[in-house]
N, C-alpha and C positions, 0 to 999 in steps of 0.2 A: 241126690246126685251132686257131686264134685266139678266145679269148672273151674278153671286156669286162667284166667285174663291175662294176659302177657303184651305190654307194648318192650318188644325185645330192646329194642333202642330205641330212644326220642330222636326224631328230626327238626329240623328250622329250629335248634335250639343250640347253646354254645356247650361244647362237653358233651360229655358220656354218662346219660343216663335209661333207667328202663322203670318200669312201673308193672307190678304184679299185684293183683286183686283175684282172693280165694270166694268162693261161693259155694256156700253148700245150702243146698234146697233154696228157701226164700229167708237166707240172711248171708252175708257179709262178711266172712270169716277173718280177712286178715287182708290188708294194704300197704304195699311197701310201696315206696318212693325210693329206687336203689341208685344212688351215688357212686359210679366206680369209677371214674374219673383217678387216676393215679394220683397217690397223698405227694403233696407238695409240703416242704420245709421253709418256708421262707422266714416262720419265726425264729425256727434254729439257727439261719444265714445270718441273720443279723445280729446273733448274743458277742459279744464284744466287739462291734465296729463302731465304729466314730462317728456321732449323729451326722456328719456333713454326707457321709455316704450312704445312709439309710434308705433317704427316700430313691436314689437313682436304684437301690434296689427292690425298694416295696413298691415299686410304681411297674413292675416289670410283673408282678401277681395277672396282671390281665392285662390283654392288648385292646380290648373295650372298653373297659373302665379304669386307664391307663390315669386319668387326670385326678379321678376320684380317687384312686390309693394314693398317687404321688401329694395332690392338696390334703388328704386323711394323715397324710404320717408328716407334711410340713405342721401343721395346724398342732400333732401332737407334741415335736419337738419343741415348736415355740411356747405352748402353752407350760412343759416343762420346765423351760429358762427363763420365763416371763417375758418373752421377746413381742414387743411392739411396733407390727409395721405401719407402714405409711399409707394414708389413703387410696394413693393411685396402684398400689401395691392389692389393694380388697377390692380395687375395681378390676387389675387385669386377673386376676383372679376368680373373680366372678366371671368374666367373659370367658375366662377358659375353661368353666365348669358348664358354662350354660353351652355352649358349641359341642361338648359332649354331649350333653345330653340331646342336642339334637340330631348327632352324627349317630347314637346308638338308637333313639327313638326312630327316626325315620325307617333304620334298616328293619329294625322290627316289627314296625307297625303296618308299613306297604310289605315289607319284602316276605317275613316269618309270620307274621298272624294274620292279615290279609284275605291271603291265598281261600284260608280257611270260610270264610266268609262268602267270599266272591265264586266258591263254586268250584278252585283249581288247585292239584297237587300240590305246585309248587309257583315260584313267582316268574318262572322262563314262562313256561305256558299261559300264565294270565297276561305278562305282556303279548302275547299273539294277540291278545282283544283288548285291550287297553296299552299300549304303546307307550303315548306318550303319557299317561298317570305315572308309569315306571321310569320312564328317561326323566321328569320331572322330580321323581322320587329322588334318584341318586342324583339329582344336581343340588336339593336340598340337603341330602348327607353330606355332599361333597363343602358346600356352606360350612357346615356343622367341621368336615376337617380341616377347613382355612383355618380357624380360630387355634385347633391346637397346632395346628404345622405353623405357624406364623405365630400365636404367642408362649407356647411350649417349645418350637425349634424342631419340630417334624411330626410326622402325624402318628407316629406310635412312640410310646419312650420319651418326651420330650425329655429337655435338659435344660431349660431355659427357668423356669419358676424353681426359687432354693427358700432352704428355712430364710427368713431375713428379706425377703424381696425376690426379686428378676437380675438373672447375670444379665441378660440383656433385653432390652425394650421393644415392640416393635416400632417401627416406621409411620409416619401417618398417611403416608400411600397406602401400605398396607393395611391399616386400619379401615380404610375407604374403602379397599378391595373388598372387604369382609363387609362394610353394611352395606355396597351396592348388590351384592351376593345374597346377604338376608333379605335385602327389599323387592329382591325379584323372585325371590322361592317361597317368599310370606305365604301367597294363596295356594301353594302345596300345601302347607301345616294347615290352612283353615281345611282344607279339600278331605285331610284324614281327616279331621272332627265329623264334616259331612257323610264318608263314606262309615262311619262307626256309628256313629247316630243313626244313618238310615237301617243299616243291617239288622237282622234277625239274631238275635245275641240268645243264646240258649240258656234257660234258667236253672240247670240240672242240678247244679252246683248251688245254688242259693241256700243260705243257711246263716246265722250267726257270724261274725268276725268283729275280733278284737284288730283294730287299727293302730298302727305305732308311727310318726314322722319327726322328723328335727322341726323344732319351734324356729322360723329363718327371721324373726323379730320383724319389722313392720311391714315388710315386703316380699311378697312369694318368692322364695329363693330354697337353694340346695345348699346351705351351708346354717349351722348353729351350734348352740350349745346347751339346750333343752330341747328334751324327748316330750312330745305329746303322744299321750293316750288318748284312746274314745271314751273310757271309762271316766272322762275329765279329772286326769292326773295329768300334772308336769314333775319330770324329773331331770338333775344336771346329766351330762352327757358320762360325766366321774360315775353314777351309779348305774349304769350300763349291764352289770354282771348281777343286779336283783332284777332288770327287765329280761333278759335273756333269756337266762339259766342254760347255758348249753349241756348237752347230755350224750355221749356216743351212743349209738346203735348198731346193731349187729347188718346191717343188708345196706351202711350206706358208707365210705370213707369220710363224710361231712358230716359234723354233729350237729344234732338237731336242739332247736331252743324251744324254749315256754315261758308262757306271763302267765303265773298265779294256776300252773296246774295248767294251762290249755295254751294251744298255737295261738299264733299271733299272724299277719300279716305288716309287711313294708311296702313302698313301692308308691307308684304315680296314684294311684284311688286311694291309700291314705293320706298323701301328701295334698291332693286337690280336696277331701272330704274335711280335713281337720284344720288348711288353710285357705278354707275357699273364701273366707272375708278380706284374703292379701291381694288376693288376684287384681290384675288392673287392666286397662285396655279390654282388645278384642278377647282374650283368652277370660275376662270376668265378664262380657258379653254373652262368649260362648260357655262357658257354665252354666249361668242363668239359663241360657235356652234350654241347656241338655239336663239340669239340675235333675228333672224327674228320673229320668236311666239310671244316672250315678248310682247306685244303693250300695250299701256296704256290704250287702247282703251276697251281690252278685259280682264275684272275685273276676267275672269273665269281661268286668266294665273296664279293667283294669288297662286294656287296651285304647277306651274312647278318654279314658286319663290322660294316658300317654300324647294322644292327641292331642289335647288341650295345653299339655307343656310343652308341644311342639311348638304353639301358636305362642304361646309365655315366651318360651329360648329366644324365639326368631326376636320377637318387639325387644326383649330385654338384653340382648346381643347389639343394638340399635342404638336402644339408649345408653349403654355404659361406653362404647365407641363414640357416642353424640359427648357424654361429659368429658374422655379424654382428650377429643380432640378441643373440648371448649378448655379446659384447663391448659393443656400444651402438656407433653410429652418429657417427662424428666429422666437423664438417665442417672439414677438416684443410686447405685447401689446396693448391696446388701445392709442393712442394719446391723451394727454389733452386737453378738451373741458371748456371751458368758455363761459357760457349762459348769454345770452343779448336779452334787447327787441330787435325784430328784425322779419324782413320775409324772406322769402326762399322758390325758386323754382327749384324744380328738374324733370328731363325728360329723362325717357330709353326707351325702342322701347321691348315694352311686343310681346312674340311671334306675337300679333293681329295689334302691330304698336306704336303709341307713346301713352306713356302713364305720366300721369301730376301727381303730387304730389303740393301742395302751403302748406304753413304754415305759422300763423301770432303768433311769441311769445312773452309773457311778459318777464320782466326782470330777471325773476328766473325760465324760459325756460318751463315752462307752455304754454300748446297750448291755443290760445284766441279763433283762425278762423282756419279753415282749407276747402282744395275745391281737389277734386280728378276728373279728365276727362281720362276717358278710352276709348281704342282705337273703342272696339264695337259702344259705345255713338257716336263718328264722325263717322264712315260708317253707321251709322245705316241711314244717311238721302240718302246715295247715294246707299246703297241696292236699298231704296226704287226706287230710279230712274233707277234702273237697272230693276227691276221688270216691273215698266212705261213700259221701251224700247223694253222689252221682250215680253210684254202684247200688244204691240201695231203691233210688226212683225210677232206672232203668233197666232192675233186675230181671224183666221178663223177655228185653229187648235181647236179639242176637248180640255174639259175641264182638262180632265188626261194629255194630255202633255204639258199643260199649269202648272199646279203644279210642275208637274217632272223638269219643268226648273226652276221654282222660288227656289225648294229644293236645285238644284244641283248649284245654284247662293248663297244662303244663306250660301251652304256649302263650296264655295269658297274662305267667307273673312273669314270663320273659328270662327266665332262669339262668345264671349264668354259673354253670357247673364248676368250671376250674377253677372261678374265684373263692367259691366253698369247700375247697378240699385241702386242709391243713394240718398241719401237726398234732398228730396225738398223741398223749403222752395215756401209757398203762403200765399202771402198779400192781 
């Protein structure tokens, strides 16, 4: 007998996607993870523009992970031109990467995977019985969009971080605003680690995973320039296209990647798995406790990850406001930039995991080529295989809890569909 698994559309998810799994008798015939999110150009948008206007356009790829493309295609241009910025210039940088990560982790983690956990559709309905966990929620997002509206210049799109530096600085009022904000939302981020820890985390999906994260050099962070593997490989962030290998498929607009012949995983549980020795503070407290859960094994932990970099954001949002206000506030300008043919690869770890930037430019810093790999695009082959694994230990289970698991798997890696739908090119 023939069955159809169909979840027709993913919800509490960003984009437009659906998930089909074939079954016939007692095997597993076929699983697609389908992408139809409408193909976006952005690499095309940018073949002959002027590195100054690049990033105000590749930061517009996602309105979630608006800081991570914007810092992704600065980090590449500079590294092009050899451009060296200034200290306080990598701390407000850091501050505005870590406030994202907390403005998109909070919504996901109480608002979109949650729900799942706690019993309820959706996250309106859970607050009727948890109240204020939910008001608490969005006041920790809300945290998380102080730092990009006050150091980017508003809370989607900023304008304020350029190749070279900050057109402009913020205030250290403003600065103050922002840790007396993290230091009263801190015990929300500890409260997810609690409420992921206690849960019933379903093992269906358990299986093998190769883990891929940016090496952020001594201190847990979202920014670098070596890829670590689980398979204890380090590679520069330049050999990108032998970790990848993107490949089109027929059932998705986003191409799907592979390390060495099989999927791979990005995201908060490789980032915590492969640098759990950076961690500091409460959030390397809170690993220690929860170390056992973690397994690489169960892609669904991926959520009590995210937790834990909740609790990272907040303290390290804390501390880089603590050094620039102990330093004092320069408004130092942009560094000088001299444009040369040349390429450049930059790589930050987008809330979803790493995310790729290439650039190839003419002499007078005009883009020739460009190639962007988003962190959705590499999970998107090991969802599928999660889905497989899940399909295969659940195969006697009705058709509705077979769905209920694909969803609650989908909503694990936190998927951000639009930022993996790119330009294809076919010959």
């Amino acid at each position: 007998m023939k069955r159809v698994i169909e979840v027709e559309e993913l919800t509490r998810v960003e984009g437009h996607g659906r998930i089909e799994v074939v079954i016939e008798g007692t095997e597993v015939k076929d699983v697609k993870m389908a992408i139809f999110e409408g193909p976006r150009f952005f690499e095309a948008f940018i073949e002959s523009v002027h590195y100054e206007k690049v990033p105000d356009i590749m930061r517009r790829i996602c309105a979630i992970c608006t800081a991570s493309h914007s810092l992704a295609s600065i980090r590449t241009i500079e590294n092009a031109f050899d451009v060296k910025v200034t200290e306080q210039t990598k701390i407000l940088r850091d501050l505005l990467i870590h406030g994202e990560m907390i403005e998109s982790h909070a919504l996901h983690v109480f608002m979109l995977a949650l729900p799942d956990f706690l019993g309820f559709p959706d996250a309106i309905r859970m607050a009727s019985k948890y109240p204020k966990e939910v008001k608490a929620a969005l006041q920790l997002k809300h945290a998380g969009n102080m730092v990009h509206n006050i150091v980017s210049g508003r809370e989607v799109h900023g304008m304020n971080e350029r190749v070279g530096g900050f057109s402009k600085v913020p205030s250290e009022k403003e600065l103050k605003d922002i840790r007396t904000a993290m230091v009263a939302t801190k015990p929300t981020a500890e409260l997810a680690v609690k409420l992921f820890a206690e849960a019933e985390i379903p093992k269906y999906a358990e299986s093998e995973n190769t883990l891929m994260a940016l090496d952020p050099g001594e201190k847990f962070g979202f920014m670098g320039d070596y890829v670590l593997v689980s398979d204890g490989t380090r590679h520069p962030v330049q050999d990108y296209l032998s970790l990848t290998n993107e490949r089109t498929v027929k059932h998705s607009h986003a191409k799907f990647s592979s390390y060495k012949g099989s999927s791979y995983m990005v995201g908060a549980l490789p980032r915590i798995l492969l640098n759990k020795d950076k961690l500091e503070g409460t959030a390397a407290e809170l690993y220690d406790e929860h170390k056992d859960l973690l397994t690489s094994k169960n892609t669904l932990m991926n959520n009590l990850a995210q937790a834990i970099e909740l609790v990272h954001s907040v303290d390290r949002c804390i501390e880089d406001i603590d050094i620039l206000l102990s330093n004092g506030l320069k408004d130092e300008g942009l560094v000088e930039v001299e444009p040369k043919a040349s390429r450049g690869v930059g790589a930050v770890e987008a809330p979803r995991g790493i995310l790729y930037h290439d650039y190839i430019f003419d002499e007078n810093g005009c883009i020739v080529k460009a190639n962007v790999i988003t962190p959705t695009a590499q999970n998107a082959a090991n969802m599928e295989k999660d889905y497989r694994v899940a399909a295969e230990r659940m195969i006697k289970e009705p058709d509705e809890k077979l769905v209920e698991a694909f969803e609650i798997i989908a909503r694990a890696y936190d998927p951000c569909i639009s930022c993996s739908v790119h330009l294809t090119r076919i010959r």
